[in-house]
C-alpha positions in Angstrom: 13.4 81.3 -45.5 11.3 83.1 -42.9 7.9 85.3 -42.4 7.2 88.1 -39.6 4.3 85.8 -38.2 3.6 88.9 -35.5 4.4 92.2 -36.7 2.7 95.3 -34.5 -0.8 93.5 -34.3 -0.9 92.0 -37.6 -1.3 88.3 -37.5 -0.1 86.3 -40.4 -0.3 82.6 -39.0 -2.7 81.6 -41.9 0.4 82.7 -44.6 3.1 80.7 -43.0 1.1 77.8 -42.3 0.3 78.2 -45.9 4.3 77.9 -47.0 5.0 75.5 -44.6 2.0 73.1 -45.9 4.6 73.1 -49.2 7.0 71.2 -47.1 9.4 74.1 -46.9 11.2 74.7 -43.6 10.1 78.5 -43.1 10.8 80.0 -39.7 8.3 82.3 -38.1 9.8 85.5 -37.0 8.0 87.4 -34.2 8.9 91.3 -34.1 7.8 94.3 -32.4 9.0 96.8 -34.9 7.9 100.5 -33.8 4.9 99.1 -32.1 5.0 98.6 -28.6 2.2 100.4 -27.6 0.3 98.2 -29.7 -1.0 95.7 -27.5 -0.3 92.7 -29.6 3.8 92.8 -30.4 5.9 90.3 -30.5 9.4 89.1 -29.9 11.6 86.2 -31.1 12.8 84.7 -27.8 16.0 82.6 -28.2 16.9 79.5 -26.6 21.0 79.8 -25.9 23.4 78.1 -23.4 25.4 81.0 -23.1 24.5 84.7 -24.0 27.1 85.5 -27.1 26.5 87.0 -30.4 27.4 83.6 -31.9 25.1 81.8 -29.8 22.1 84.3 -31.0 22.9 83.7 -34.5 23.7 80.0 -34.2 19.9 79.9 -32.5 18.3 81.9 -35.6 20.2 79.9 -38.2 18.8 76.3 -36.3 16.0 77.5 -35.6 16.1 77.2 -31.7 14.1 80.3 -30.8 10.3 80.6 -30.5 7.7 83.8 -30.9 5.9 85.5 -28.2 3.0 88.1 -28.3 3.1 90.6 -26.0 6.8 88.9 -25.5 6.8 90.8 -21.3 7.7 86.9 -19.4 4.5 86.0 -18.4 4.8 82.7 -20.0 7.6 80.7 -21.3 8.1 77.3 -22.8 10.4 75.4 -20.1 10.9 72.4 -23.0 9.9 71.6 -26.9 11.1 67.9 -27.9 10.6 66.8 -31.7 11.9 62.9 -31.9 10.0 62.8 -35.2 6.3 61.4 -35.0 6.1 62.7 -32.1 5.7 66.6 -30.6 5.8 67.8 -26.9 6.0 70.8 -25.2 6.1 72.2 -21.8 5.3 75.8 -20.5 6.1 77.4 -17.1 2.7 78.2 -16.4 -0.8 76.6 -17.0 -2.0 77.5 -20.5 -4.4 76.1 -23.8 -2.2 74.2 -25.3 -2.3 73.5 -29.3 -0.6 71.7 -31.8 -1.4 72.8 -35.2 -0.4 71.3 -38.6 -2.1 72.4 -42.0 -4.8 70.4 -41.4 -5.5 72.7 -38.2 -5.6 72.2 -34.7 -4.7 68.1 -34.0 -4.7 68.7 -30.6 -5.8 70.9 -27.6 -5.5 70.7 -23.6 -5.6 73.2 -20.6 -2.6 72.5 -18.6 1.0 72.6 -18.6 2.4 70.1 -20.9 1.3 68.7 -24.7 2.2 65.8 -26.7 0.7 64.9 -30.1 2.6 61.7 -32.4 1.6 62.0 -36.1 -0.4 59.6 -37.2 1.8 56.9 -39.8 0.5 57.1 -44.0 0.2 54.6 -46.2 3.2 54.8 -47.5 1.8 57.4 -50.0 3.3 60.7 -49.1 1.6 62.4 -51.5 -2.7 61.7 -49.8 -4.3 64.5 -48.4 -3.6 62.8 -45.1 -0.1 63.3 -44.7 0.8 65.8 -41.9 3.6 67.8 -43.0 4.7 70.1 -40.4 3.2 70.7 -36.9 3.7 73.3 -34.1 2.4 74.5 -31.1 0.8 77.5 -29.9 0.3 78.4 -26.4 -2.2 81.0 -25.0 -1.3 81.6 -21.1 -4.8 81.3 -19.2 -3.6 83.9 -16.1 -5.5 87.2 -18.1 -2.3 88.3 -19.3 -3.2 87.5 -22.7 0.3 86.3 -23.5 0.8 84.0 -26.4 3.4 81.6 -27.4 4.3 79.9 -30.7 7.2 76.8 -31.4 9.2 77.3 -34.9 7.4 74.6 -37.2 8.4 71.0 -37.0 8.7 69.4 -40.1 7.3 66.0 -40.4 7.5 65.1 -43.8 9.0 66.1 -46.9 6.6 66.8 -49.7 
């Protein structure tokens, strides 16, 4: 399951976080269609060891690929690590760093690295305090206006 998150300028954020706050894995999908003269395109970047067609698809069936607007290498994430309560993220470059579950932002720094850990429930999975999914969105803070966004990490099954 999967939404075009960035689709030549529109913005659709608030509609996957919306099916991912279901508990459904849904990958975001980051595309620049016809658009490129629009200034806010975007592109699935894919994290491979090797450059192969199986590779590419083995990425987009796992999930091991993340969205960029504006998608031109100004800013990359150098690391994303998910050990299960816990979220980080590295980019290449300094930039405002978020982590955002359906409850909104949890977390935000200026820098170069983020890591969040989900707060524990009761025990209750089913309280209005249960975090569900997280991910994190990076804005690079050079002027170049690029923007970066992790697939979703699921954190608990509803």
């Amino acid at each position: 399951l999967g939404i075009e998150v960035l689709e030549s300028g529109v913005n659709s954020e608030n509609y996957w976080d919306w099916v991912l706050a279901t508990g459904r894995q849904c990958y975001g999908f980051f595309v620049p269609d016809h658009g490129l003269h629009n200034k806010d395109f975007g592109v699935s970047v894919l994290v491979v060891p090797e450059r192969t067609v199986e590779a590419c698809l083995r990425a987009y069936r796992n999930g091991n690929f993340y969205g960029a607007a504006h998608g031109l290498g100004e800013l990359r994430f150098t690391s994303i690590v998910f050990d299960g309560p816990t979220v980080r993220a590295t980019t290449d470059k300094p930039a405002k760093l978020e982590v955002v579950t359906a409850r909104g932002v949890r977390k935000a720094v200026e820098g170069t690295h983020v890591e969040w850990t989900c707060p524990k429930d009761d025990g209750n999975r089913s309280g209005p305090d249960v975090e569900v999914f997280a991910r994190i969105r990076a804005t690079a803070l050079d002027g170049s206006d690029e923007r970066l966004f992790t697939q979703a990490l699921m954190l608990a099954k509803k």
